[in-house]
CHARMM internal coordinates of N, CA and C (Angstrom, degrees):
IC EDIT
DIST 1 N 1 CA 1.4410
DIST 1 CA 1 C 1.5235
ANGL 1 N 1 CA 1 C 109.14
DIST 1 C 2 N 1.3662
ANGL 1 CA 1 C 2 N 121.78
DIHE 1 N 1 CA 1 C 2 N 129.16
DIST 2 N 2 CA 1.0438
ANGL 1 C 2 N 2 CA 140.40
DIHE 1 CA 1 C 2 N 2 CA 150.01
DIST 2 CA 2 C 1.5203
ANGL 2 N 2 CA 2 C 113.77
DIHE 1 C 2 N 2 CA 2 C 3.91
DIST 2 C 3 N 1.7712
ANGL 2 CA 2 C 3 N 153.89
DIHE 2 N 2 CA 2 C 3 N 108.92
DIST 3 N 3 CA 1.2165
ANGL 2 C 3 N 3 CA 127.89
DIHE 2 CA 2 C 3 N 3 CA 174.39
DIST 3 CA 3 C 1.6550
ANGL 3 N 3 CA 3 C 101.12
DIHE 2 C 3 N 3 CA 3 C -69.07
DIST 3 C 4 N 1.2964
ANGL 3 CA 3 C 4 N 122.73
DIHE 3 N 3 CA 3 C 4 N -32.23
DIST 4 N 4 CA 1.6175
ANGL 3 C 4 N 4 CA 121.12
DIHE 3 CA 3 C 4 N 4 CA -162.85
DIST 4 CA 4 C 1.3938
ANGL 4 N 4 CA 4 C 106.13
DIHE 3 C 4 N 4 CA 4 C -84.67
DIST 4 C 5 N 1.4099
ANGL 4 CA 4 C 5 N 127.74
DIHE 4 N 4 CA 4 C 5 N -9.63
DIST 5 N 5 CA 1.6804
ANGL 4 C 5 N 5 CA 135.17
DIHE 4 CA 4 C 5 N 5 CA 165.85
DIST 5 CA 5 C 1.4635
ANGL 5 N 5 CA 5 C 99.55
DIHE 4 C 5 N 5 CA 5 C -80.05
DIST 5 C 6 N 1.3336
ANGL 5 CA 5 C 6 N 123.74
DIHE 5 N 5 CA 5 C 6 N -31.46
DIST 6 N 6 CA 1.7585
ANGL 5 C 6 N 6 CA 94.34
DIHE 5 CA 5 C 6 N 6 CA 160.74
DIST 6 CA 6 C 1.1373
ANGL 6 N 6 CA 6 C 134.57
DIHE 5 C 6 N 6 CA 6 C -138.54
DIST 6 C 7 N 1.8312
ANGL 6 CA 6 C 7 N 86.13
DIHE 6 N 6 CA 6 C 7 N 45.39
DIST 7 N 7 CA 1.6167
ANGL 6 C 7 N 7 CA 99.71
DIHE 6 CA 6 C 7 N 7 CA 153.10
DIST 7 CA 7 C 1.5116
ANGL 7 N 7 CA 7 C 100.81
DIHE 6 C 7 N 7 CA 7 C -69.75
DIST 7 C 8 N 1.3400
ANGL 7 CA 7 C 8 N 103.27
DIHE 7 N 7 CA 7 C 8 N -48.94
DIST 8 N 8 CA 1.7619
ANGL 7 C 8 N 8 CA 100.84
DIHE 7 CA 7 C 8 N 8 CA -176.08
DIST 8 CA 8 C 1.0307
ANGL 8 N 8 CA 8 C 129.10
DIHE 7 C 8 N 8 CA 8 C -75.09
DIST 8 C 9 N 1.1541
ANGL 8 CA 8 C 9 N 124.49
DIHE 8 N 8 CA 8 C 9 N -5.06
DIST 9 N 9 CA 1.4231
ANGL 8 C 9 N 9 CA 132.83
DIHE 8 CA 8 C 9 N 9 CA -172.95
DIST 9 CA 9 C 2.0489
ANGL 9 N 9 CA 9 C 109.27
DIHE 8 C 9 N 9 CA 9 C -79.99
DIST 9 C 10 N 1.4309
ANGL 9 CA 9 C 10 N 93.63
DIHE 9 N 9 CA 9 C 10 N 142.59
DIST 10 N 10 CA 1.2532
ANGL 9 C 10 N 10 CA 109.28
DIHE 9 CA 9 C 10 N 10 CA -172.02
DIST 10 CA 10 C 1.5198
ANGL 10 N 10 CA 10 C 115.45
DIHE 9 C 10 N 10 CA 10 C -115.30
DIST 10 C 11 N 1.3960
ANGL 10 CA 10 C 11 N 138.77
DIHE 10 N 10 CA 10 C 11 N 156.09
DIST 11 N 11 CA 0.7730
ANGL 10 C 11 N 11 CA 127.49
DIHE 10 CA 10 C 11 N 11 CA 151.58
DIST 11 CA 11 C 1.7055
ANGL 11 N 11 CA 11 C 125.31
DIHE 10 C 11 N 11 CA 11 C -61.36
DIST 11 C 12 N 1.4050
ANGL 11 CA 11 C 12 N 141.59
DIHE 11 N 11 CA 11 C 12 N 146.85
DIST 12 N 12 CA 1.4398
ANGL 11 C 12 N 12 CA 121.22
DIHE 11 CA 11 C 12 N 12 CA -146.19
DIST 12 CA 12 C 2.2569
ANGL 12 N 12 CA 12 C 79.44
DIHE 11 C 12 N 12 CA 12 C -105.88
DIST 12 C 13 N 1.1044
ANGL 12 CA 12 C 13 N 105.80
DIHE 12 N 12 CA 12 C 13 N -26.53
DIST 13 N 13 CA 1.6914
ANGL 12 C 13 N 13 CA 84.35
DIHE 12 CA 12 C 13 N 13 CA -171.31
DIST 13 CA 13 C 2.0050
ANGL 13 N 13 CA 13 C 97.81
DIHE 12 C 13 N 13 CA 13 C -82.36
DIST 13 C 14 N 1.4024
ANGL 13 CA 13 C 14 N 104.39
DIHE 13 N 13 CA 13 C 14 N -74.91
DIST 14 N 14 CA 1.8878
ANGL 13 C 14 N 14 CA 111.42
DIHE 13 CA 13 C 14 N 14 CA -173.62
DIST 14 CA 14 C 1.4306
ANGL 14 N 14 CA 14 C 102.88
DIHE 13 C 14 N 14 CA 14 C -47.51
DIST 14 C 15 N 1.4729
ANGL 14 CA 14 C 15 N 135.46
DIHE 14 N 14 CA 14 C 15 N -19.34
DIST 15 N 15 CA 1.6933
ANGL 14 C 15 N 15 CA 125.40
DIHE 14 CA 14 C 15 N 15 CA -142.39
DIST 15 CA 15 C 1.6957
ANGL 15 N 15 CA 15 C 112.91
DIHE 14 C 15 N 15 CA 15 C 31.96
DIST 15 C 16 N 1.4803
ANGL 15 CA 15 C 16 N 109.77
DIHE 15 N 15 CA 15 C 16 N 33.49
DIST 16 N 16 CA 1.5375
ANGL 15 C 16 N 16 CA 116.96
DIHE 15 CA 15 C 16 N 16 CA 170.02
DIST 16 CA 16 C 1.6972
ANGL 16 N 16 CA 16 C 96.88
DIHE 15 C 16 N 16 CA 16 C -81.65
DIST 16 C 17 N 1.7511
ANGL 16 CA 16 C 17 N 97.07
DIHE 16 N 16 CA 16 C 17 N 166.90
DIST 17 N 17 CA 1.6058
ANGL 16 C 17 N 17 CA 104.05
DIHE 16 CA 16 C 17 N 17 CA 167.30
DIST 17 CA 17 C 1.2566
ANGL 17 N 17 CA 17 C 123.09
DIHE 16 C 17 N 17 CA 17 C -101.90
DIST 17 C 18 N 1.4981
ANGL 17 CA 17 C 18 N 114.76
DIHE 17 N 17 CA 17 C 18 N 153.01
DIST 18 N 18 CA 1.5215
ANGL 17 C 18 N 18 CA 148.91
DIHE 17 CA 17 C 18 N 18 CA -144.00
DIST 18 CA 18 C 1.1158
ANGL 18 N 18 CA 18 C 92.48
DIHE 17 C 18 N 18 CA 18 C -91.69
DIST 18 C 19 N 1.7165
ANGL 18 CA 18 C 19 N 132.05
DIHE 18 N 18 CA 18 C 19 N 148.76
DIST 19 N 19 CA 1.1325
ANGL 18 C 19 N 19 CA 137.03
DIHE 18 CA 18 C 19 N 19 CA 134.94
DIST 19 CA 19 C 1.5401
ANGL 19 N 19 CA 19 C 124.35
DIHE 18 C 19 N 19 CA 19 C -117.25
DIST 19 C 20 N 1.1544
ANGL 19 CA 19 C 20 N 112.02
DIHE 19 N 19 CA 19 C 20 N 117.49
DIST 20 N 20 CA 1.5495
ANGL 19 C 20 N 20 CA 101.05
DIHE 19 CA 19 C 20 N 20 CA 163.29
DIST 20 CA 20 C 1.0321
ANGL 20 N 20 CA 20 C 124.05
DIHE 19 C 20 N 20 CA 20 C -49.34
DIST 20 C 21 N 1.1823
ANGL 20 CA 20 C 21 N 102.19
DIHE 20 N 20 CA 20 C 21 N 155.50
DIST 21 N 21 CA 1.6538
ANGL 20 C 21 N 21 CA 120.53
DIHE 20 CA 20 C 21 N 21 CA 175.53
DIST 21 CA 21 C 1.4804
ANGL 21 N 21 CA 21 C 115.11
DIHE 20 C 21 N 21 CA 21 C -86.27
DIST 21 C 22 N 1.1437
ANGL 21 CA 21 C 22 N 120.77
DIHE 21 N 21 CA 21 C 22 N 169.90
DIST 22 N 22 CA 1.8171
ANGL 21 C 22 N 22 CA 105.11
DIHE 21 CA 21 C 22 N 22 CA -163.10
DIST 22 CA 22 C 1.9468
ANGL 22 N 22 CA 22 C 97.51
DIHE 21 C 22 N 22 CA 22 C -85.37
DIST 22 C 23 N 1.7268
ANGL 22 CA 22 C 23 N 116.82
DIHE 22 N 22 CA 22 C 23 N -22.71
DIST 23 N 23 CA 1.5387
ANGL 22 C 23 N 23 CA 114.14
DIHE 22 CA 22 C 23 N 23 CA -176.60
DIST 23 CA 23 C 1.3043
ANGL 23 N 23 CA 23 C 95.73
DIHE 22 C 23 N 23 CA 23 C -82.17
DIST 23 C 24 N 1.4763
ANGL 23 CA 23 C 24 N 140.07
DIHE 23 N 23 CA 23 C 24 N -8.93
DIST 24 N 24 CA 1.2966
ANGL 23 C 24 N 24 CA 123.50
DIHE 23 CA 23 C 24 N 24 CA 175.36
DIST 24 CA 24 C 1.7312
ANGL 24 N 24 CA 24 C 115.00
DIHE 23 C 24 N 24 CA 24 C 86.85
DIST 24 C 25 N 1.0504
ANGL 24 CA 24 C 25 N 94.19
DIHE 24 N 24 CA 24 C 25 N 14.95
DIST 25 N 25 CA 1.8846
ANGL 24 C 25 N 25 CA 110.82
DIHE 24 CA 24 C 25 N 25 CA -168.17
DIST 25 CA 25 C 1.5493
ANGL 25 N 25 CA 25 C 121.09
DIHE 24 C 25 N 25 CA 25 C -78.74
DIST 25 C 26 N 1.6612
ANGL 25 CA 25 C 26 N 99.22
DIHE 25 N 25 CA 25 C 26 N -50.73
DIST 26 N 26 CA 1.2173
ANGL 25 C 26 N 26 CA 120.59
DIHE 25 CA 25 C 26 N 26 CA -159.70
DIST 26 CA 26 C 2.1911
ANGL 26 N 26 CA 26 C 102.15
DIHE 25 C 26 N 26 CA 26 C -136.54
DIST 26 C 27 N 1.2286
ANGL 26 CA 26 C 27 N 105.94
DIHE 26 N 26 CA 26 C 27 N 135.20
DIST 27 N 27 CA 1.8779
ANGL 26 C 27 N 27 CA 117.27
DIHE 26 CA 26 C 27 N 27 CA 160.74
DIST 27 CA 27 C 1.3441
ANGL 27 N 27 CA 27 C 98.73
DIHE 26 C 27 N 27 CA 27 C -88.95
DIST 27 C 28 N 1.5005
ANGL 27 CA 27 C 28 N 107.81
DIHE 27 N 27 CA 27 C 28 N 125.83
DIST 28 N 28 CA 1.5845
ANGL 27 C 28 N 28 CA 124.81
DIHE 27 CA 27 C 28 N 28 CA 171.15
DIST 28 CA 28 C 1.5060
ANGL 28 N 28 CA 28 C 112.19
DIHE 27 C 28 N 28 CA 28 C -107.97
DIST 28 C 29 N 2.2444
ANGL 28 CA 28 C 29 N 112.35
DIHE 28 N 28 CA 28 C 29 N 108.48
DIST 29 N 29 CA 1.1320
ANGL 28 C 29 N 29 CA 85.57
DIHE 28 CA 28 C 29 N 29 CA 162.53
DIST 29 CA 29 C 1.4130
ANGL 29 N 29 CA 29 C 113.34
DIHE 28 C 29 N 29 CA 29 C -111.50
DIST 29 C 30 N 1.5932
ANGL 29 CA 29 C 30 N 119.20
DIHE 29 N 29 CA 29 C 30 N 126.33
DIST 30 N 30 CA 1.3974
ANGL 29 C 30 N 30 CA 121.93
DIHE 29 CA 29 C 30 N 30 CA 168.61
DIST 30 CA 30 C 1.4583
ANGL 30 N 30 CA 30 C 123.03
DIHE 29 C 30 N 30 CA 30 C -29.07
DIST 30 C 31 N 1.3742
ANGL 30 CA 30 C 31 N 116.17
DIHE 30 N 30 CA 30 C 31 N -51.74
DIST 31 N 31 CA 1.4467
ANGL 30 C 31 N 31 CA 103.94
DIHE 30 CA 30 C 31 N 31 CA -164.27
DIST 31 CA 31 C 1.0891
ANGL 31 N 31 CA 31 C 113.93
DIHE 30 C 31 N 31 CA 31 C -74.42
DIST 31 C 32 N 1.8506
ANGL 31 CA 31 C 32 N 124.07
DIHE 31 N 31 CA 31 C 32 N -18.64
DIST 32 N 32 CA 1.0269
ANGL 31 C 32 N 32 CA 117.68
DIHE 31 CA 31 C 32 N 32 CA -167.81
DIST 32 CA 32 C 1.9883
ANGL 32 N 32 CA 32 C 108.32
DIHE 31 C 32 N 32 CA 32 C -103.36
DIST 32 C 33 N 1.2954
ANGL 32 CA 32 C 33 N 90.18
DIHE 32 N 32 CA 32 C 33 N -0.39
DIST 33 N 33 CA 1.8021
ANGL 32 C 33 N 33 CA 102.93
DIHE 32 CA 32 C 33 N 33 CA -172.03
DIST 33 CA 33 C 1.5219
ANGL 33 N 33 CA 33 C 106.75
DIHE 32 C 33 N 33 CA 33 C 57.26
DIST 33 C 34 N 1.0832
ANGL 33 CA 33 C 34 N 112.36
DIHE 33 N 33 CA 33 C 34 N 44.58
DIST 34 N 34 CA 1.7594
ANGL 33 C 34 N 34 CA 111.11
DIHE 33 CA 33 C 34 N 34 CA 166.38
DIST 34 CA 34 C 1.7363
ANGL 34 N 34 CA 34 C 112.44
DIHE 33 C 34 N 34 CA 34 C -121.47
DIST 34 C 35 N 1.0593
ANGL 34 CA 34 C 35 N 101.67
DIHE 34 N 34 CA 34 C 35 N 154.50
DIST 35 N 35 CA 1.6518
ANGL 34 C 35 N 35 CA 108.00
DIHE 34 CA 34 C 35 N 35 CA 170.97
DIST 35 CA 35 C 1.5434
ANGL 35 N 35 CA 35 C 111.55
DIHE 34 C 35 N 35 CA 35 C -121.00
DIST 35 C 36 N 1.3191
ANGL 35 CA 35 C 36 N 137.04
DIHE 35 N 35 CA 35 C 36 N 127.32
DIST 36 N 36 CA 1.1168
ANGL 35 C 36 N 36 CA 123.88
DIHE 35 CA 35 C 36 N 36 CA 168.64
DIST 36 CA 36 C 1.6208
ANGL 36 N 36 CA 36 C 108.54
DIHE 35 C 36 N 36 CA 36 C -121.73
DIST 36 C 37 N 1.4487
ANGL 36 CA 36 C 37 N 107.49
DIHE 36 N 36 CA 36 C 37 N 155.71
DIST 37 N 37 CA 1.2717
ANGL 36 C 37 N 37 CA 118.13
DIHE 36 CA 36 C 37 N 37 CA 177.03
DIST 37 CA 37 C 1.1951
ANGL 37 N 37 CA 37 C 147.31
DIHE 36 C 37 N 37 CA 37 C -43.92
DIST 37 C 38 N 1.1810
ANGL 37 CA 37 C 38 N 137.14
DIHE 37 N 37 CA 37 C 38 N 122.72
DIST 38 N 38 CA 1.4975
ANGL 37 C 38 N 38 CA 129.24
DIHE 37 CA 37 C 38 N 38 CA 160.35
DIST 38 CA 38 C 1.5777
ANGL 38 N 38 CA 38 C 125.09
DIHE 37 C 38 N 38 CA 38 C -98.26
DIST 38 C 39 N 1.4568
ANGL 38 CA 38 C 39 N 121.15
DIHE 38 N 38 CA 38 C 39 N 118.81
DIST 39 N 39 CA 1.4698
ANGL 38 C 39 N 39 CA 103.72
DIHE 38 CA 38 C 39 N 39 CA -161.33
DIST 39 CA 39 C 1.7452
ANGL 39 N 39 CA 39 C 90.79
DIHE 38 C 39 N 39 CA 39 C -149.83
DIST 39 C 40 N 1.2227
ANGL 39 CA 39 C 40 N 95.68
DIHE 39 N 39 CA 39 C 40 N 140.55
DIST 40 N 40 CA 1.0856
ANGL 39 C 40 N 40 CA 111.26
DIHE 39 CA 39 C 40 N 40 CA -151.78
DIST 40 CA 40 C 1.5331
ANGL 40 N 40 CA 40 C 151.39
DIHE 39 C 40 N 40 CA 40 C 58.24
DIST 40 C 41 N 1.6641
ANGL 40 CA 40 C 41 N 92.93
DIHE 40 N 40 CA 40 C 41 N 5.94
DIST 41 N 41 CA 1.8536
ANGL 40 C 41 N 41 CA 119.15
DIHE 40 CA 40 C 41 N 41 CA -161.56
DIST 41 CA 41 C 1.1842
ANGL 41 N 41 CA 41 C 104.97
DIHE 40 C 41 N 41 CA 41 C 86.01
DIST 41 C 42 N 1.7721
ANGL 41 CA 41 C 42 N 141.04
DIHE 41 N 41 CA 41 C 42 N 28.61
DIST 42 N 42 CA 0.9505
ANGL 41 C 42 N 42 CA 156.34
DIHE 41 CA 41 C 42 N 42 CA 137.53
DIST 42 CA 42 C 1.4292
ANGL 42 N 42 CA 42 C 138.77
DIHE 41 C 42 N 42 CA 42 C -97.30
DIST 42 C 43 N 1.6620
ANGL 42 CA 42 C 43 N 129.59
DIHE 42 N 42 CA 42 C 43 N 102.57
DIST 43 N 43 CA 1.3251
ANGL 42 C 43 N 43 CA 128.83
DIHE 42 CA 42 C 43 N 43 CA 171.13
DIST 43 CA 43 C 1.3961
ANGL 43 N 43 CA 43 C 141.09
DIHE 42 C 43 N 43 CA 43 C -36.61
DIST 43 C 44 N 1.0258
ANGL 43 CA 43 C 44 N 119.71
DIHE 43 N 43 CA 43 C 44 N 66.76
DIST 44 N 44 CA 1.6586
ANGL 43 C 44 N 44 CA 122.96
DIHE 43 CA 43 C 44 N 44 CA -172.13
DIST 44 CA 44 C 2.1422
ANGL 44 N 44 CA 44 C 90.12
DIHE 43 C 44 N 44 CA 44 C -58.88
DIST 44 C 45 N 1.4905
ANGL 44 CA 44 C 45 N 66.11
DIHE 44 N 44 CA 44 C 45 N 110.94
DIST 45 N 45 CA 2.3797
ANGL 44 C 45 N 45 CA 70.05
DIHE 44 CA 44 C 45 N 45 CA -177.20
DIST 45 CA 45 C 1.5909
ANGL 45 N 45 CA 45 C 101.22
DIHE 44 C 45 N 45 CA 45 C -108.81
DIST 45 C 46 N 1.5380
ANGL 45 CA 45 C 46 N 126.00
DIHE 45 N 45 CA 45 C 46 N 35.31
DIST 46 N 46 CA 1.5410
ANGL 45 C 46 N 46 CA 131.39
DIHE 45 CA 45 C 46 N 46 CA 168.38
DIST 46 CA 46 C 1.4502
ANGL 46 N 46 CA 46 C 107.78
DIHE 45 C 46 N 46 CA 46 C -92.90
DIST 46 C 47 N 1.6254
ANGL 46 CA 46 C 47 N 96.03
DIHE 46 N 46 CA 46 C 47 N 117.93
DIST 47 N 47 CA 1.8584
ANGL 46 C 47 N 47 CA 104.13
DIHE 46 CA 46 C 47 N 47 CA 171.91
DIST 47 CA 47 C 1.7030
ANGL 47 N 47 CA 47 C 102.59
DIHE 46 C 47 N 47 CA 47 C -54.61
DIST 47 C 48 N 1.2406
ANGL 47 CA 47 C 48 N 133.71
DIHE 47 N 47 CA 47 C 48 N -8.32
DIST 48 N 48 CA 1.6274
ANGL 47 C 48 N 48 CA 111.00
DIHE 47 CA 47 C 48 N 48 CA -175.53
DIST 48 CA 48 C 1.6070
ANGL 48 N 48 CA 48 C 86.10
DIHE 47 C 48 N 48 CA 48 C -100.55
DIST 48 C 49 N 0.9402
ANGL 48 CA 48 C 49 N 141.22
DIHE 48 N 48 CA 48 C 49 N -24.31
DIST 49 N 49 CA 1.8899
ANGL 48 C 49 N 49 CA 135.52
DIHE 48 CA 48 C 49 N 49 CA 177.31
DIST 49 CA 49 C 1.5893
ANGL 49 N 49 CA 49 C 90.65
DIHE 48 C 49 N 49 CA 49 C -63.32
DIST 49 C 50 N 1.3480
ANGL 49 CA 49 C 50 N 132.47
DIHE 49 N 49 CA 49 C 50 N -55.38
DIST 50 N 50 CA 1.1463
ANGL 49 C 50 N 50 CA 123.96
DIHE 49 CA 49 C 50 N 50 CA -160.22
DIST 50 CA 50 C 1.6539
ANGL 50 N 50 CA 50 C 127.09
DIHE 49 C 50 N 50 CA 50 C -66.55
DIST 50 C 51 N 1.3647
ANGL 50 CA 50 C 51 N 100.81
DIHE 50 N 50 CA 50 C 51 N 167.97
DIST 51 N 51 CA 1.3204
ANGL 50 C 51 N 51 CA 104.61
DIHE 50 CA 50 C 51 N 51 CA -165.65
DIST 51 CA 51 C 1.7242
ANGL 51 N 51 CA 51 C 108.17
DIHE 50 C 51 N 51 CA 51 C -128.71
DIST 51 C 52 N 1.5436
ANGL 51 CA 51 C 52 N 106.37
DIHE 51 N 51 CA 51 C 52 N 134.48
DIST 52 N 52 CA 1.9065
ANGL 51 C 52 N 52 CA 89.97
DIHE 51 CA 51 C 52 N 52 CA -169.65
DIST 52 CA 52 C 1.5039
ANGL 52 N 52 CA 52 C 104.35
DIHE 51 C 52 N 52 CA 52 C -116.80
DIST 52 C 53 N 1.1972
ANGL 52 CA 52 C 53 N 106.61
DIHE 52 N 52 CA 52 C 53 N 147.88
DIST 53 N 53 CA 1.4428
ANGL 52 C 53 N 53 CA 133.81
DIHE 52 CA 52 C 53 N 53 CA -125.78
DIST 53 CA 53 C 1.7534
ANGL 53 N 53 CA 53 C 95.18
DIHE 52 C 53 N 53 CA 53 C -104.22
DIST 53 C 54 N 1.3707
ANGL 53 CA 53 C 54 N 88.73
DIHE 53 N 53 CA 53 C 54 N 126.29
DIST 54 N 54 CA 1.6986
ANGL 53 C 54 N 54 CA 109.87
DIHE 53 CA 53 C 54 N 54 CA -179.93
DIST 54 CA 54 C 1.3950
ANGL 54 N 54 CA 54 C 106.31
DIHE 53 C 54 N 54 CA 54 C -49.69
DIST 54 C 55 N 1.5028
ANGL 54 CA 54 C 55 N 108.85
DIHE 54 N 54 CA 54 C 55 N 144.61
DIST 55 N 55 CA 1.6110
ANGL 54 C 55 N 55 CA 116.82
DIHE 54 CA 54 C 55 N 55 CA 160.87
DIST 55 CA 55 C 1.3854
ANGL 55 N 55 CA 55 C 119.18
DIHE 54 C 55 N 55 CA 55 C -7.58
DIST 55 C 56 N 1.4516
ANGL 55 CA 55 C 56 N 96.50
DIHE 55 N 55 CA 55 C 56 N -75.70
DIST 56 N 56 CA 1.8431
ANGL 55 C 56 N 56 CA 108.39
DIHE 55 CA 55 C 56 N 56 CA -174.92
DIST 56 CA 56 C 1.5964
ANGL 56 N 56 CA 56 C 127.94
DIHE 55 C 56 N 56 CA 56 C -58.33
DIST 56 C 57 N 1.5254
ANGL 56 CA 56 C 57 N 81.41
DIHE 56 N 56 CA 56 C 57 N -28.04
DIST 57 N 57 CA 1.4082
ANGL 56 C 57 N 57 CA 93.85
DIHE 56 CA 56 C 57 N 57 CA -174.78
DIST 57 CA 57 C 2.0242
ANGL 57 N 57 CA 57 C 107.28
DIHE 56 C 57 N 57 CA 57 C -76.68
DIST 57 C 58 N 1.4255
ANGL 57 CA 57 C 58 N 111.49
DIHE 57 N 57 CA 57 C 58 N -28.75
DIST 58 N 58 CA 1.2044
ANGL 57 C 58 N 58 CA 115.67
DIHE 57 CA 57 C 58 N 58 CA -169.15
DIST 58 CA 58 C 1.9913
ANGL 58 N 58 CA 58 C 99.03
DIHE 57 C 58 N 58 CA 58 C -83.85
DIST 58 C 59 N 1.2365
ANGL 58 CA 58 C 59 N 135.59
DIHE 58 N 58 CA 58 C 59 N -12.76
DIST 59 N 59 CA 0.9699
ANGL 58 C 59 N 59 CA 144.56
DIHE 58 CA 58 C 59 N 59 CA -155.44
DIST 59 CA 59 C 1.6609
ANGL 59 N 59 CA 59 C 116.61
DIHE 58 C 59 N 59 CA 59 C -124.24
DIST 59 C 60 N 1.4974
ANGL 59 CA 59 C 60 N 100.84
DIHE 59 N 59 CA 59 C 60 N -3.29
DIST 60 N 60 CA 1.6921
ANGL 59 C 60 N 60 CA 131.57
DIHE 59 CA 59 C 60 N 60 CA 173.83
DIST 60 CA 60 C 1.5454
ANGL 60 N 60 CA 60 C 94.14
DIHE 59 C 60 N 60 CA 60 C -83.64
DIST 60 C 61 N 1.1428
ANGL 60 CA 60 C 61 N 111.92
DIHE 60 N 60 CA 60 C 61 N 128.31
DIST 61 N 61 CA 1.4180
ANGL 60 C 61 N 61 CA 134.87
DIHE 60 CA 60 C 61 N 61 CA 162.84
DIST 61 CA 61 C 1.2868
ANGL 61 N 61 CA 61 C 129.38
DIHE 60 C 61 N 61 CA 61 C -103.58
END
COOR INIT
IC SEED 1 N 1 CA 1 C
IC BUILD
């Protein structure tokens, strides 16, 4: 993925910022405890694509 596609990239509910994940799979936004997809080197940024993020995973730094 692009580094300058997510400089800009937003979360679509908080407009908080995204982190990749280190496999490049999924955008993590913390505040909102969701992960959404990356597929194909493309951001699927729909809360019904997304997936919300286990305990550990929300508490991983």
């Amino acid at each position: 993925m692009d580094t300058k596609l997510l400089d800009i990239l937003a979360c679509p509910l908080c407009k908080g910022p995204l982190k990749l994940t280190e496999d490049k799979f999924e955008l993590i936004c913390k505040a909102d405890g969701m992960a959404f997809p990356v597929r194909d080197g493309i951001p699927v940024m729909l809360e019904s694509e997304a997936r919300t993020l286990e305990v550990d995973e929300r508490l991983d730094k």
